[in-house]
Every structure is written in structure tokens, then in C-alpha cells.
N, C-alpha and C positions, 0 to 999 in steps of 0.2 A: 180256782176251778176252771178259770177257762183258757190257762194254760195247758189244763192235764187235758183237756176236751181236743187244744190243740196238738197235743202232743200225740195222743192215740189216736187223730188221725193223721198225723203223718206216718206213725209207725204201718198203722191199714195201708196209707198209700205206698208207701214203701213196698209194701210186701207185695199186693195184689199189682201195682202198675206195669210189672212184664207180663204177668199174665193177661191183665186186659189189652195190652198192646198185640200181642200174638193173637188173641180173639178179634180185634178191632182190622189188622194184617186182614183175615182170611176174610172177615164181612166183607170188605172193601177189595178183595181179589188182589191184594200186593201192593195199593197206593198206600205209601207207608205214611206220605204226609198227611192224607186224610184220617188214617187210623191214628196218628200224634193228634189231630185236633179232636175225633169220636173220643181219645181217653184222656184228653183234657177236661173236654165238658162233662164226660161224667163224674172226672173225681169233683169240678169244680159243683157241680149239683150235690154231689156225695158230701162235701164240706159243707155247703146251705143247710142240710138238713143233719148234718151229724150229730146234733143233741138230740134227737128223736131217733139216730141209728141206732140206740141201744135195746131199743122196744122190737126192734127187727132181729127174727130167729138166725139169719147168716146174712150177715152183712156185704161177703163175698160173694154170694150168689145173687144178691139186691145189686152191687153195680154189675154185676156182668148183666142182668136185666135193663139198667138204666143205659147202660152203652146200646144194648140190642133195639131199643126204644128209640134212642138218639139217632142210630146208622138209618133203622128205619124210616125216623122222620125227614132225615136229609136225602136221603132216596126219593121222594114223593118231592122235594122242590124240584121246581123247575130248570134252577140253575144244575142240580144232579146229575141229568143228561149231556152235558158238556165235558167231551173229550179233547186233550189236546191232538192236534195232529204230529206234530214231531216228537222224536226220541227225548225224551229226558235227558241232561246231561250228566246225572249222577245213573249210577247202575242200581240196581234193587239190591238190597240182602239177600244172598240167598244161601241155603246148607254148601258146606264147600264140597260135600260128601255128593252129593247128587242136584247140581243147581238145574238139570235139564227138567227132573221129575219137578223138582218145586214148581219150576215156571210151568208146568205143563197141567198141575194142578189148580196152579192160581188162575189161569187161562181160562179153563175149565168153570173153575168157579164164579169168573166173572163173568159167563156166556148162562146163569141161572139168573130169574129174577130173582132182586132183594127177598120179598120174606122166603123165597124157596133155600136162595143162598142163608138165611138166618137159620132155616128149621135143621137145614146139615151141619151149620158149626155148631149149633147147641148140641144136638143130637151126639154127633161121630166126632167134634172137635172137644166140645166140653163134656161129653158123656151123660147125658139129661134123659129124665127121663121124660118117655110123649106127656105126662100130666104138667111136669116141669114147664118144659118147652112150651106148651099149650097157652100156661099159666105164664109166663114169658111174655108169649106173644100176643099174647089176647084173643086167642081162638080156643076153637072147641079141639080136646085129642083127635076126633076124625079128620077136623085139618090138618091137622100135623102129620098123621098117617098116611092120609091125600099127596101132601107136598113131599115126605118122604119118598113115595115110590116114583113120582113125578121126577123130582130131582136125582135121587139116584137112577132113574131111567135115561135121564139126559146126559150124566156123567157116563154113564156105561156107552152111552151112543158116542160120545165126543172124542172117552178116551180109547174106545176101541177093546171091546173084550170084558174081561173082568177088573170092575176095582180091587178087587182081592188079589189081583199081580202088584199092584202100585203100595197096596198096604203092606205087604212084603219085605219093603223097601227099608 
């Protein structure tokens, strides 16, 4: 028995851990090592709880929730606000197709606050819906609504023009 328990979830983890790593990527505006440790600790929470993950309707959409909870929490320490000052010596991932737009997004994204930056990737990266996202976040739909127009108003200012040329892309 509790091999099969282990066994289905590695198979989950398998499956879902690039996709939370690309969700984990845009919370975190392109720090790829902090998005490696946000989808650590969720799978590693996801695993604690995995024999009760059967009683949960989409267990997919349950860790992309527990990661949004996580980014979130580690956003509010203190230690969170600490940038380095110098270049990194490895280079970021980025599309070979158009590496200027990626960084010019990730930029972007990291110049919102946390939950503003959370209610866009839920929303426009993982496609959720405001009740979703709400429920996610633990706010009410009007904040989500709120932080919607808010953030896509900041991006529109940062990037200059329409998002709708960048989503083009």
C-alpha cells in the first residue's frame, strides 16, 4: 500500500513539476533558484499530505495553490527584500526565439507587488478563473478584480503601449 501511495506520487510529481517550475519562474520574476526551492517545498508538503490527496477534486490545481501560498509567504519575510548587487554568474534561461521580450517581461513582473504579481500569473499565466484565483488567494473576487486592473495598469505603464503587442509574440 504504501508503495503504490509512493508510487502515484511520483508519477503527480513527475508530471506537474515543469509546470509548477514555469508558474514558480514568473512569481519570482526569473530567480530560477528561488522558483527550484518554491517547487521543492510544495511537492515536499504535497508528499506530507498525499494520502488525503485523494479526497481533493484536482490535485493539480491544489499544488499550484500550495506553491502560490508558499511564494507568498516567503515574500512577507524579511529576509525576501534582499537583492544581490552583482550579476549572477550563470545567465537566466531564456526563449532562444525572443530572449529580449522574455527579460523585458520578467522585469516587468518583478517591478509588481507579490500578490499583484500572484493574481497575473494565476489569472493570464495559468488561466483561472477571478473565483479560482480568489479562492487561491484567500481574498474576496473584487480583490482580485482590484489587483487585476491595478497590475495590468502598471504593466501597460512599464511596458509601454499595449500588452496585446507583447502577447503577439
Amino acid at each position: 500500500m504504501r508503495t503504490s501511495r509512493a508510487e502515484e506520487f511520483k508519477e503527480f510529481a513527475s508530471a506537474r513539476a515543469s509546470h509548477l517550475y514555469r508558474s514558480a519562474c514568473l512569481l519570482t520574476s526569473g530567480d530560477v533558484h528561488l522558483a527550484e526551492d518554491l517547487v521543492q517545498e510544495t511537492l515536499g508538503r504535497m508528499y506530507v499530505h498525499w494520502g488525503r490527496a485523494r479526497r481533493i477534486d484536482n490535485p493539480a490545481a491544489y499544488a499550484q495553490t500550495v506553491l502560490v501560498r508558499i511564494f507568498l509567504t516567503h515574500r512577507r519575510r524579511r529576509s525576501a527584500t534582499e537583492r544581490p548587487l552583482a550579476e549572477l554568474p550563470e545567465a537566466m534561461r531564456a526563449d532562444p526565439d525572443d530572449p529580449a521580450l522574455r527579460m523585458t517581461l520578467l522585469r516587468a513582473l518583478a517591478q509588481l507587488a507579490p500578490k499583484d504579481r500572484a493574481v497575473v500569473v494565476l489569472r493570464y499565466w495559468e488561466d483561472r478563473s477571478i473565483e479560482e484565483t480568489a479562492t487561491t488567494l484567500q481574498v474576496s473576487p473584487a480583490a482580485v478584480r482590484t489587483r487585476c486592473v491595478r497590475a495590468l495598469g502598471r504593466l501597460r505603464t512599464q511596458l509601454g503601449g499595449s500588452i496585446a503587442e507583447f502577447a503577439a509574440h
